[in-house]
N, C-alpha and C positions, 0 to 999 in steps of 0.2 A: 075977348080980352078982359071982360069984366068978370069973369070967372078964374080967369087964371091971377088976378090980385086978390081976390078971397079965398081959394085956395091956398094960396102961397100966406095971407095973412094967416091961415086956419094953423099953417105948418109952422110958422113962424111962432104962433101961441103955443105949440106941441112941446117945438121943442124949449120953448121959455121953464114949460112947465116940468121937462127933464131934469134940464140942468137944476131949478130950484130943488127939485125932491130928489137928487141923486144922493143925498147920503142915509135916504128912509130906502129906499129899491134901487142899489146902485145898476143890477142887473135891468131892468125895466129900465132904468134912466139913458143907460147905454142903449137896447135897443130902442127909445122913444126916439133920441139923438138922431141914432145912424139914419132910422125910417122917415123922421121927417126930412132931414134932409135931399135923402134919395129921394122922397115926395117933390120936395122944391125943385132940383134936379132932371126930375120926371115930368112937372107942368111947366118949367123954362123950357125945356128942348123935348118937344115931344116924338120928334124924330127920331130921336134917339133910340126910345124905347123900341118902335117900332122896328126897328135894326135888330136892336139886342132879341126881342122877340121872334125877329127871325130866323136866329142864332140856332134858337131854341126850338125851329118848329112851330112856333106858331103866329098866325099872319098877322096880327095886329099885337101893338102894346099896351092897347086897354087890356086885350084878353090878358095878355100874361101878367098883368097886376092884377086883374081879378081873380085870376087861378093862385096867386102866389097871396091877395087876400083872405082867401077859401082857405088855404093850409095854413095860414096862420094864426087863424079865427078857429080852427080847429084843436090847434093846437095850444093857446089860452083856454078854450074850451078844456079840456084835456087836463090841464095845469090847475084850474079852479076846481074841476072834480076833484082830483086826489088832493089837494088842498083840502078841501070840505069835508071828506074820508077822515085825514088825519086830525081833523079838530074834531071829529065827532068823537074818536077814539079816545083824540086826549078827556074830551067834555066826560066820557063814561068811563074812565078809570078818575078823574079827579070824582064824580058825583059815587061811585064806589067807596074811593078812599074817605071822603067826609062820611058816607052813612055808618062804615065800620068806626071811624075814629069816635063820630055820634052814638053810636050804641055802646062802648067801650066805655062811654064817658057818662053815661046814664046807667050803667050796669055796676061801675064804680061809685057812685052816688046812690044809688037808689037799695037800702040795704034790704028789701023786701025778697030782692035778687040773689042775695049770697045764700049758695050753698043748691039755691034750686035750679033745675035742669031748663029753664025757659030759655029760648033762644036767643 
């Protein structure tokens, strides 16, 4: 019993902290919402799961939260990578664009430059 009031507190702070940040990650805010919930849902009535679980194939409803944690952890996995890709990308076209506009700007100043072939 003492586990399913910290649980449910845990979920309860989850989803506190959706609803505050839904308008910085509306998308994240929306799935933190739905999942805690379905959390609370899940440690109230654990029978439940266990049904829906074997809906699905499989004999218990820890497992199928675990299996359905597994693909979801995966898939944030997944989603930070390619995140991380595209800021690299951006980080080395912005550090390009500064060293050309930087030589540009030193090549224009520096009149030692005009006229000779240095890079």
């Amino acid at each position: 019993m003492v586990i399913k009031v910290l649980l449910i507190c845990a979920l309860v702070v989850t989803i506190v902290y959706a609803v505050r940040h839904r308008r910085h990650t509306p998308l994240v805010s929306m799935a933190a919402l739905v999942f805690g919930l379905l959390g609370i849902f899940c440690v109230a009535m654990p029978d439940i799961t266990t049904t829906v679980a074997n809906w699905f194939g499989v004999g218990r409803g820890t497992d199928l939260l675990l299996y359905c944690f597994i693909i979801t952890s995966v898939l944030v996995v997944l989603n930070l990578h390619l995140r991380v890709l595209r800021l690299q990308e951006m980080l080395t076209d912005m550090a390009r664009e500064f060293a050309l506009s930087k030589a540009e700007e030193t090549e224009a100043h520096d009149p030692a430059t005009i006229g000779s072939d240095a890079p």
